[in-house]
ZAGU-626260 format. One record per residue (C-alpha): residue in three letters; x, y, z. Coordinates in Angstrom, 2 decimals, always signed. Each point is the difference from the previous one (the first is absolute). Layout:
BEGIN
R, Ala, X, Y, Z
...
This chain:
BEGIN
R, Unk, +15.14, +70.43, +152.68
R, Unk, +1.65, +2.69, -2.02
R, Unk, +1.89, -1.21, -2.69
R, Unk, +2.09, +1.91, -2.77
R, Unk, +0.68, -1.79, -2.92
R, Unk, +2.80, +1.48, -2.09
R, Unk, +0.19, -0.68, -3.56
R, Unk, +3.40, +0.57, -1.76
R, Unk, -1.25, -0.99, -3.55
R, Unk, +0.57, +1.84, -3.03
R, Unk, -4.13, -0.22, -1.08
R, Unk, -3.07, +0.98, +2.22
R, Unk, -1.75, -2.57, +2.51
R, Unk, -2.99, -1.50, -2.30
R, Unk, -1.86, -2.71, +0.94
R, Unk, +0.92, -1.99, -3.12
R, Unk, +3.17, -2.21, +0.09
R, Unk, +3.66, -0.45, +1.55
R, Unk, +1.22, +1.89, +3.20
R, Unk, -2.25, +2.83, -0.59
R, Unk, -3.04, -2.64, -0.08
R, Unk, +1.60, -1.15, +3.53
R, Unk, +0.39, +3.14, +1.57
R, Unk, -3.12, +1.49, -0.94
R, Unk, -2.56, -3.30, +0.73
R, Unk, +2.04, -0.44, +3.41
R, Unk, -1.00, +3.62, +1.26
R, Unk, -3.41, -0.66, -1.50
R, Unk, -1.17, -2.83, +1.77
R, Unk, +2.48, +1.10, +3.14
R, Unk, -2.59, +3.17, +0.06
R, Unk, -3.24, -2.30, -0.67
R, Unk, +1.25, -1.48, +3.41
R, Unk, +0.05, +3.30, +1.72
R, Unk, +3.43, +0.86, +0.13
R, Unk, +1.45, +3.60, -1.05
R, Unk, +2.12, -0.60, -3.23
R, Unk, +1.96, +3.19, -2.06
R, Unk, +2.24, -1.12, -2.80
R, Unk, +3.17, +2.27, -1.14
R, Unk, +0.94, -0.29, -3.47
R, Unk, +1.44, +2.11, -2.51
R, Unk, -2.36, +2.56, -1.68
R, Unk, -0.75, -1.60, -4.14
R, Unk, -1.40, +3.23, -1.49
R, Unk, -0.19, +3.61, +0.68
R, Unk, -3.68, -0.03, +0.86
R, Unk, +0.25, -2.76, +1.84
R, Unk, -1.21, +1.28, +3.30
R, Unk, +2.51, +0.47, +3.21
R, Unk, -2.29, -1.89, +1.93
R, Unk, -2.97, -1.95, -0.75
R, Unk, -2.06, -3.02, +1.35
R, Unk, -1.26, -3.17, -1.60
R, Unk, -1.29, -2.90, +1.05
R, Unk, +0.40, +0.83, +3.93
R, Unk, +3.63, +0.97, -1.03
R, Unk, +1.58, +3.06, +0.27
R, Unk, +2.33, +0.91, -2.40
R, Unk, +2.74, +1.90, +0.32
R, Unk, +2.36, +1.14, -3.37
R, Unk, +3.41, +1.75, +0.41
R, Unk, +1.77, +1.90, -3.24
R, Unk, +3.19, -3.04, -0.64
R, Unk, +2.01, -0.24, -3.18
R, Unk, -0.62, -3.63, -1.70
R, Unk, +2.14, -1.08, -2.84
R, Unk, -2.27, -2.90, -1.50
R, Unk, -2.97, -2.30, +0.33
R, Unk, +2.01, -1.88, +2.34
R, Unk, +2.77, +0.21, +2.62
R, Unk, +1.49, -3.57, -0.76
R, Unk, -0.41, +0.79, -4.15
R, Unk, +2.16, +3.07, +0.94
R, Unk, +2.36, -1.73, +1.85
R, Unk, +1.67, -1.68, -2.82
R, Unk, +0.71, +2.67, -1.77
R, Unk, +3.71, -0.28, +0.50
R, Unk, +1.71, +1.63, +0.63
R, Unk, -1.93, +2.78, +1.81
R, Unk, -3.07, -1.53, +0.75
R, Unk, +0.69, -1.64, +3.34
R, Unk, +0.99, +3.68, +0.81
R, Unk, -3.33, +1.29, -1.50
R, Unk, -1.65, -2.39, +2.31
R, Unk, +1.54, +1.17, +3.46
R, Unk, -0.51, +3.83, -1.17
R, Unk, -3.42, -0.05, -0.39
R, Unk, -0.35, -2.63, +2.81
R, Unk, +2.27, +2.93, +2.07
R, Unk, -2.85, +2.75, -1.25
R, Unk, -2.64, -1.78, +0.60
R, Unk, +1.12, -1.27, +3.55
R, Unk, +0.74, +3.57, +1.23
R, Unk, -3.20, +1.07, -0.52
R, Unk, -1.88, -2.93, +1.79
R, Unk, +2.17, +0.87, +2.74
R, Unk, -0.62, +3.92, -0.27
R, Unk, -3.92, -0.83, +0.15
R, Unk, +0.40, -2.70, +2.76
R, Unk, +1.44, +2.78, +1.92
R, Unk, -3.29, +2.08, +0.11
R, Unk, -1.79, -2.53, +0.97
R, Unk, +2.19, -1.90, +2.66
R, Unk, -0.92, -2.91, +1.54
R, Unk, -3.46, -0.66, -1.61
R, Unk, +0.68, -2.93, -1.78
R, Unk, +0.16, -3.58, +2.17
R, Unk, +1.12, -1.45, -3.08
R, Unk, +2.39, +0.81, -3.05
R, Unk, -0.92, -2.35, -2.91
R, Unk, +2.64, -0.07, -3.07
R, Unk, +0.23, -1.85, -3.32
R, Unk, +2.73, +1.44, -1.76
R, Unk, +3.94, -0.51, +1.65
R, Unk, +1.52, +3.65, -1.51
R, Unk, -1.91, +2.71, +1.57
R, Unk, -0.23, -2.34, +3.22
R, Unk, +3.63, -0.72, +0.66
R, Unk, +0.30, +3.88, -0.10
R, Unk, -2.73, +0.56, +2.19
R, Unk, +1.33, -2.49, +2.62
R, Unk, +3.15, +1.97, -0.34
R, Unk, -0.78, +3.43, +0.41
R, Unk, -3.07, -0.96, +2.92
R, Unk, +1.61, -3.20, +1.61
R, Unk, -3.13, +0.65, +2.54
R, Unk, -2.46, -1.62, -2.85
R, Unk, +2.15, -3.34, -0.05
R, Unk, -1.99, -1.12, +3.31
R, Unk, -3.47, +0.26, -2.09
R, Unk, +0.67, -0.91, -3.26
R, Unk, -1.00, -3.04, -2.45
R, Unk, +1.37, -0.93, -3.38
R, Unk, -1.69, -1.98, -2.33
R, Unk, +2.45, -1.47, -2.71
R, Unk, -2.05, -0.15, -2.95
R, Unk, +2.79, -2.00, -1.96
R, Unk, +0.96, -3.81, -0.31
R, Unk, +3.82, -1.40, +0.52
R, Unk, +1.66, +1.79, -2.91
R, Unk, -0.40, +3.36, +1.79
R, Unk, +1.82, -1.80, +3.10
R, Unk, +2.64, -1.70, -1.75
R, Unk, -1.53, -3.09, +1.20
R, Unk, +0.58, -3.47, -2.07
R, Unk, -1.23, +1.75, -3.08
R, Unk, +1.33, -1.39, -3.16
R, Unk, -0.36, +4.16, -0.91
R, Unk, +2.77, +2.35, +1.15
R, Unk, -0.81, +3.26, +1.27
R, Unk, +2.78, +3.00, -1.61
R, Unk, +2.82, +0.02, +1.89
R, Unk, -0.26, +3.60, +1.10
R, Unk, -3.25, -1.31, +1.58
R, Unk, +0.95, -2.67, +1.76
R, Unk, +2.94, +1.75, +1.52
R, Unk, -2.57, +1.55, +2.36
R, Unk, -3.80, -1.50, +0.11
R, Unk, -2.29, +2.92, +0.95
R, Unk, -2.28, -2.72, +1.08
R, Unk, +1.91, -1.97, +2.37
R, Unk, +1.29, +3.54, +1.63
R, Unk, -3.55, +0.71, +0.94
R, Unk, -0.68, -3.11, +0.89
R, Unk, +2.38, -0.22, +2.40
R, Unk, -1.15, +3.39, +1.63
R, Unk, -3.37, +0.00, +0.10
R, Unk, -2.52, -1.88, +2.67
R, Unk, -1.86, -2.08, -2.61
R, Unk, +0.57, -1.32, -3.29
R, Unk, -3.15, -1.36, -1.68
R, Unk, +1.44, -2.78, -3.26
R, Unk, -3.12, -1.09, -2.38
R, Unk, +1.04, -3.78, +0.19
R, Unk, +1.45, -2.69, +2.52
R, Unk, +2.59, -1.10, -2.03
R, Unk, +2.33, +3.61, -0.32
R, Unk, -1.07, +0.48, +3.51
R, Unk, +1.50, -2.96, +1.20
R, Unk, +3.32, +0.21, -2.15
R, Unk, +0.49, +3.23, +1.55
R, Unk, +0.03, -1.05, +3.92
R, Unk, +2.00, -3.42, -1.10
R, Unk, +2.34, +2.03, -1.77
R, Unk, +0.73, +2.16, +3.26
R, Unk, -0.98, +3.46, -2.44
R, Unk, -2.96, +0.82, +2.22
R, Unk, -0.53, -1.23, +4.03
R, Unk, -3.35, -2.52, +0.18
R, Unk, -1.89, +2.50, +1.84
R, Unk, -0.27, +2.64, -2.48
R, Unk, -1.13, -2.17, -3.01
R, Unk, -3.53, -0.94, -0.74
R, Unk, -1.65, -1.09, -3.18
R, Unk, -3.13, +1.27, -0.60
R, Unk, -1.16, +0.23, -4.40
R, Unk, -1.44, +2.63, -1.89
R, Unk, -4.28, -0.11, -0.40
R, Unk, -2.47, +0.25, -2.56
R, Unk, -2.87, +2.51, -0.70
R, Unk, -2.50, -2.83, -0.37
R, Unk, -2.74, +2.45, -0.58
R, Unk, +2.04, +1.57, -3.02
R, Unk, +1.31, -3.86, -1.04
R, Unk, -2.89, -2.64, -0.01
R, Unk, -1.57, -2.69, -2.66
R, Unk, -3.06, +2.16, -1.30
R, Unk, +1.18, +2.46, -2.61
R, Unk, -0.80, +0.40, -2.79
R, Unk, +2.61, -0.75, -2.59
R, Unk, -1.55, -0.59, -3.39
R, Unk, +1.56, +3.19, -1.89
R, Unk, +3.18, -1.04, +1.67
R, Unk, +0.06, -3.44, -1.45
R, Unk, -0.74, +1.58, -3.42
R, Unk, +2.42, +2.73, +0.02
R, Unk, +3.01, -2.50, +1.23
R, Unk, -0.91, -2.29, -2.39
R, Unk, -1.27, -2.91, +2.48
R, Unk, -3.12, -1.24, -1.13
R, Unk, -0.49, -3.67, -0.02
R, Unk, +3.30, -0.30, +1.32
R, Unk, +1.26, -1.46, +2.98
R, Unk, +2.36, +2.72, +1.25
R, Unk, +2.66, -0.26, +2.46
R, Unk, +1.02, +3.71, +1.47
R, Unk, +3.59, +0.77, +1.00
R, Unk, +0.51, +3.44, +1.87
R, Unk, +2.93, +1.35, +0.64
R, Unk, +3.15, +2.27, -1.31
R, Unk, +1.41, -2.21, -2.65
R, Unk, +3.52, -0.61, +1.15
R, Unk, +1.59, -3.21, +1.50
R, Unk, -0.10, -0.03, +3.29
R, Unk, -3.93, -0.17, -0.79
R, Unk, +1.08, -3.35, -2.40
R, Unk, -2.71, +0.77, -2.72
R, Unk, +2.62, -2.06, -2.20
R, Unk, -1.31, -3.61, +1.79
R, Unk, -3.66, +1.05, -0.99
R, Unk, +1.00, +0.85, -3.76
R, Unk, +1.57, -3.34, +0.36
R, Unk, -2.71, -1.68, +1.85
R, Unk, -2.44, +1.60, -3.12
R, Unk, +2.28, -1.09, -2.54
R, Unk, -0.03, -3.77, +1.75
R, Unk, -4.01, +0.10, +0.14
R, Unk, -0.72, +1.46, -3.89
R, Unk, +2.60, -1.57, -1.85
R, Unk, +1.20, -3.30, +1.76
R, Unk, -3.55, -1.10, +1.40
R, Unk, -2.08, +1.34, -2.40
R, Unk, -2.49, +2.45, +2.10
R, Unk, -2.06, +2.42, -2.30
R, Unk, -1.93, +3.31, +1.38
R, Unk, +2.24, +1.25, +2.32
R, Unk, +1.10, +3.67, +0.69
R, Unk, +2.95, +0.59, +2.32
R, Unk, -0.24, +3.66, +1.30
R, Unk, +3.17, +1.68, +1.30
R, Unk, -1.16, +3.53, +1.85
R, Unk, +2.92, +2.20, +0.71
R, Unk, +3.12, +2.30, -0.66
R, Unk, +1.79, -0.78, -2.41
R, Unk, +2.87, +2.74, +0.27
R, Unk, +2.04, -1.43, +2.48
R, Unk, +2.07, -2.31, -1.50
R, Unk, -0.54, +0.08, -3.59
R, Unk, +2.79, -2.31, -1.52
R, Unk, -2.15, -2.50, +2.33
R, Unk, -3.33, +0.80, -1.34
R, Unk, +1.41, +0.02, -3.76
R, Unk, +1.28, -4.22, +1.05
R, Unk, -3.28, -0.53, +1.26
R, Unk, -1.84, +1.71, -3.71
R, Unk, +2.15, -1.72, -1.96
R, Unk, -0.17, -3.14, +1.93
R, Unk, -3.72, +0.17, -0.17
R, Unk, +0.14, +0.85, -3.84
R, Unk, +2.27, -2.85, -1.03
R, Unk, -2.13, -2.47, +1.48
R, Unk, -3.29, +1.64, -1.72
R, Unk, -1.57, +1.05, +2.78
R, Unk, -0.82, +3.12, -0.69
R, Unk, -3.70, -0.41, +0.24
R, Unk, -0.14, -1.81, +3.04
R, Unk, +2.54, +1.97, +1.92
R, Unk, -0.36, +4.01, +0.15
R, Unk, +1.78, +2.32, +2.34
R, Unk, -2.27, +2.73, +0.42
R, Unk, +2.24, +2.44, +2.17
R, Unk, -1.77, +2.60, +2.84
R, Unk, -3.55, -0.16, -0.21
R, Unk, -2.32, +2.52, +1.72
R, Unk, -1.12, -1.10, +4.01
R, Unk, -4.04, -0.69, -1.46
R, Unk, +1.65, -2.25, -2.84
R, Unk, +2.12, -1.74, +2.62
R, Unk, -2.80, -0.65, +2.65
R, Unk, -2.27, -1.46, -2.66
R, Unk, +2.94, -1.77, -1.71
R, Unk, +0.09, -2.31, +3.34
R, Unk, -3.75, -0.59, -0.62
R, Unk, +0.68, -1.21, -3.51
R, Unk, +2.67, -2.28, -0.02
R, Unk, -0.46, -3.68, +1.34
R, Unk, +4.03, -0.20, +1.33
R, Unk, +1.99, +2.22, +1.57
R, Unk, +3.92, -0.76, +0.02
R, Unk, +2.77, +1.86, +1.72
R, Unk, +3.16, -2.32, -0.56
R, Unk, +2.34, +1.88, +2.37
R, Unk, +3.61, -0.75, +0.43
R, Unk, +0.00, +2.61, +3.56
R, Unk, -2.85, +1.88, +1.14
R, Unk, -1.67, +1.19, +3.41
R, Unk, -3.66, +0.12, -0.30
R, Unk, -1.10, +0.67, -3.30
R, Unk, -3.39, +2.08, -0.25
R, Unk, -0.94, -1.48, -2.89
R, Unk, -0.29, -3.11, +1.61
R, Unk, -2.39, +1.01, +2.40
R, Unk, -1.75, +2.09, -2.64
R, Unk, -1.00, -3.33, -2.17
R, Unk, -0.67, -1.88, +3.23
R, Unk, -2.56, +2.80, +1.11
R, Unk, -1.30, +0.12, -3.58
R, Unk, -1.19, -3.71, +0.24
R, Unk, +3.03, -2.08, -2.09
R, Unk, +2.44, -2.81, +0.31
R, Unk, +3.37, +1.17, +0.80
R, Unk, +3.50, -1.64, -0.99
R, Unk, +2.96, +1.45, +1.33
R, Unk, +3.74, -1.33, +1.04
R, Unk, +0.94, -1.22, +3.27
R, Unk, +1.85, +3.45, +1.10
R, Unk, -0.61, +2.80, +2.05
R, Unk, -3.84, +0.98, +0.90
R, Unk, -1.57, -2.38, -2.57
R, Unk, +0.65, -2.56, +2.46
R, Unk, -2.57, +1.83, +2.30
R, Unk, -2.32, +0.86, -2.73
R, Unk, -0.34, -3.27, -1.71
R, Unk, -1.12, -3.30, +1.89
R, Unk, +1.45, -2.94, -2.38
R, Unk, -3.17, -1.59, -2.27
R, Unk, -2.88, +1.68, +2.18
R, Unk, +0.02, +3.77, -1.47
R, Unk, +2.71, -0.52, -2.86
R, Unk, +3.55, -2.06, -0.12
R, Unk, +3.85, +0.93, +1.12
R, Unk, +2.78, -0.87, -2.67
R, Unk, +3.12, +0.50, +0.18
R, Unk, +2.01, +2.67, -1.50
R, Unk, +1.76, +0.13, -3.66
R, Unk, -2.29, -3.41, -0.51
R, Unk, -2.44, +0.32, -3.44
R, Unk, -0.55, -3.56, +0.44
R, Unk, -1.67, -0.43, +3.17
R, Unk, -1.50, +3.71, -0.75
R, Unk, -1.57, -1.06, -3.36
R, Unk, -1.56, -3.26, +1.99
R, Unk, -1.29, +2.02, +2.28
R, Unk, -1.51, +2.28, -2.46
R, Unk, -1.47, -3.15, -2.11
R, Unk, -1.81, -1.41, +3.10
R, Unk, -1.36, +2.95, +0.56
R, Unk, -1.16, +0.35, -3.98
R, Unk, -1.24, -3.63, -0.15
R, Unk, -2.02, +0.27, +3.53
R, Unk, -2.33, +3.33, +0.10
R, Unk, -2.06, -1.33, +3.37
R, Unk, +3.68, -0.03, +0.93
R, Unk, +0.13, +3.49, -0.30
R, Unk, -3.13, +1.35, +0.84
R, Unk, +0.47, -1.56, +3.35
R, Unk, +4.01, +1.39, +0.52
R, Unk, -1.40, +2.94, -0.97
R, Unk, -2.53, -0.19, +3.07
R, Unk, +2.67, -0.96, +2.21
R, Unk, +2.22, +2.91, -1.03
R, Unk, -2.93, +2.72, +0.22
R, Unk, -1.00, -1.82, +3.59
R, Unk, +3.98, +0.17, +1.04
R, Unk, -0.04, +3.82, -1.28
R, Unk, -2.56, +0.89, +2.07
R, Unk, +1.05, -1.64, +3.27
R, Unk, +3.71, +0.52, -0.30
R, Unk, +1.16, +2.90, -2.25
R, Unk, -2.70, +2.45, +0.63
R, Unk, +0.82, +3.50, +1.06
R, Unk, -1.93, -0.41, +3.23
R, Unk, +1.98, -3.21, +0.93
R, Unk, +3.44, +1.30, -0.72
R, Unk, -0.81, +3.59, +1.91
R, Unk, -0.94, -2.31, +3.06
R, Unk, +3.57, -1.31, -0.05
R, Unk, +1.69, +3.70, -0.88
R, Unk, -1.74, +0.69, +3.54
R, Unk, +1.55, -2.25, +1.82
R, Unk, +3.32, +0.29, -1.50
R, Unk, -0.72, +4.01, +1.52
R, Unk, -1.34, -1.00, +3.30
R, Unk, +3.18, -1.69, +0.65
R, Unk, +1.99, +3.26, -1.10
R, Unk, -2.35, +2.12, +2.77
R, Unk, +1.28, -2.52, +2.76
C-alpha cells in the first residue's frame, strides 16, 4: 500500500513521545513491512530539508505558520486562540491539498492525527473523505464525554473531532472504553469505530540500562522510588499520590522512600503551588520532589531506576508512559479509566485503583514496598505484556487491517 500520513502538529515527527512518537513509529514499522509510507508535516527550521527520508519514510515539509508548541495549548488562548487554531489549520490544509494535487491519486490511504488541518482538507477535497483514517489521540474530555472536566465553551460549540469523525471512513480510538461511549451515544455509526492503542519502542524501552548516574543525580540511592510521569495538572490526579505518600511516611511510618513526579509544571500553576505547599506542610519535602521536564536519556533510564511507576488518572486514553515502564521491566499501578484498563492486568503486571482514592493507592503502593519478589515478577509480566501487546510491530499489524478495509 501507499499510505500518506499527514501530521498537523505544531513540532516535527521524532521518534520520542506523544503523537509525533505515533506517527513517526507507525510509518516506521508500516515501511519495515514493505509498504510505501511519506509523511506531510509542517517544515520546524529553515534548513530543515523539503524532502528527506528516514527510517524507510519519506518526509515531506511544507512552509506553515505555527503559533506555539501546541495546537490545543493555543487554543485557549481566549479569546483569539480558537481562531489562531483554524488559521493555521486553514494554511496548513491548503497546502496539503495544493501538493496532493501534483501527485493525484497515488496515495490508497490518507492517515491523519490532528482534527484542524483535516476538517479543512475534507472540505476543500471531499474526494479524500472515501480514504481517510483519523486517529483521536485524546481521552473523553476532548469529546465532551462524562468527563468531570469541561472543555471551553467556544470549543465545545463545535468539536473538530467529532466533525471528522463523522466524515471520514475510519476512526482509529486508543482504548475500548471512549470507543464504545461513542457508538452507544449515537456520535459515531458502529462501523466506523475501532479501538486499536498506541505501541512501544521496546528496543529503545527495556530492563537493561544502565542507570547508576541517574539514581545519583535524582537523588535515589538506597531508596525505593516510585516514578510518576506526567504534566502535573488534575485531570492526571498527582494530588491522590501526594496523598497516598503523605498516608505511607507519616501515618504508617515507611522510611527511604522517594516519590518522583516527572513533568510540566506550567500548566496550571495555582494547582502545582496546592500540591508544594501541601507537600511542604506535611514535611515531605525530602521524600517528595517534582522534578519538572527532564531530557528523553534521563527519562528512559529514569524507568530503569525506579521500582513503581504510578499514573493516578482521573481521564486518559492510552498513556505512553504506561507502556514505557511496562517495556522497561516494572510494576505498573494505574486507575480503572480509559487505556490503563488495556495496559494493566489486575495483580499479574501491577494493580487498578480507583480514581481520587489515596487509600487504596497507598495499599497498593505498600504491598508492593513490603513484597520485592512481588515486583520483580509484575515487572516480568509487564515487560512480557509489552512485548506481545504494545509493540510497534503488533499495533502496525492492526493499522493494516483497519486500511485493508478502507481499500474494499
Amino acid at each position: 500500500m501507499n499510505i500518506l500520513q499527514v501530521y498537523d502538529g505544531y513540532s516535527k515527527v521524532e521518534p520520542e513521545s506523544g503523537a509525533m512518537a505515533v506517527a513517526f513509529q507507525l510509518s516506521k514499522h508500516l515501511a519495515q513491512a514493505g509498504h510505501k509510507v511519506t509523511i506531510v508535516e509542517r517544515k520546524g527550521d529553515k534548513e530543515d530539508p523539503d524532502v528527506e527520508y528516514c527510517e524507510g519514510i519519506k518526509f515531506v515539509r511544507l512552509e506553515a505558520r505555527k503559533r506555539g508548541s501546541s495546537a490545543f495549548d493555543v487554543v485557549y488562548r481566549f479569546p483569539f486562540g480558537l481562531v489562531d487554531v483554524v488559521v493555521d489549520g486553514f494554511r496548513f490544509a491548503a497546502k496539503v491539498n495544493r501538493y496532493l494535487s501534483k501527485v493525484e491519486n497515488s496515495f490508497d490511504v490518507i492517515h491523519v492525527h490532528f482534527p484542524m488541518a483535516a476538517n479543512v482538507l475534507i472540505m476543500l477535497n471531499r474526494t479524500l473523505r472515501k480514504k481517510m483514517v483519523y486517529t483521536f489521540h485524546g481521552d473523553v474530555y476532548r469529546l465532551n464525554l462524562d468527563s468531570q472536566f469541561r472543555l471551553p465553551w467556544y470549543v465545545r460549540l463545535l468539536s473538530p473531532d467529532l466533525f471528522l469523525m463523522r466524515r471520514v471512513r475510519k476512526v482509529v480510538l486508543l482504548n475500548d472504553s471512549v470507543c464504545s461511549k461513542l457508538v452507544s451515544s449515537g456520535k459515531i455509526q458502529p462501523h466506523k469505530a475501532v479501538a486499536i492503542p498506541n505501541g512501544i519502542d521496546i528496543s529503545r524501552f527495556y530492563p537493561e540500562v544502565d542507570c547508576a548516574d541517574i539514581k545519583q543525580k535524582y537523588g535515589l540511592n538506597n531508596r525505593i522510588t516510585v516514578l510518576f510521569v506526567g504534566v502535573i495538572f488534575p485531570r492526571k490526579g498527582v494530588e491522590y499520590l501526594v496523598k497516598a505518600a503523605d498516608r505511607l511516611i507519616n501515618q504508617l511510618g515507611y522510611k527511604g522512600l522517594k516519590f518522583l513526579l516527572v513533568g510540566r509544571t506550567e500548566v496550571d500553576r495555582e494547582y502545582v503551588t496546592k500540591l508544594q505547599q501541601f507537600i511542604k506542610d506535611r514535611r515531605l519535602d525530602e521524600e517528595v520532589k517534582m522534578a519538572g521536564m527532564v531530557p528523553f536519556d534521563d527519562l528512559r533510564k529514569l524507568y530503569a531506576a525506579c521500582d513503581i511507576f504510578v499514573l493516578p488518572s482521573l481521564e486518559e486514553a492510552c498513556p505512553s508512559v504506561v507502556t514505557e515502564a511496562m517495556a522497561t521491566g516494572k510494576p505498573v499501578i494505574g486507575t480503572k479509566v480509559g487505556g490503563m484498563l488495556m495496559q494493566i492486568r489486575d495483580g499479574w503486571n501491577g494493580f487498578l485503583v480507583g480514581p481520587e482514592n489515596e487509600i487504596d493507592l497507598a495499599e497498593k503502593i505498600k504491598y508492593l514496598i513490603d513484597h520485592p519478589e512481588g515486583r520483580l515478577r509484575m515487572g516480568g509480566n509487564s515487560r512480557k505484556r509489552a512485548e506481545e501487546e504494545f509493540s510497534w510491530t503488533k499495533v502496525a499489524e492492526k493499522y493494516v487491517k483497519v486500511y485493508q478495509e478502507v481499500l474494499k
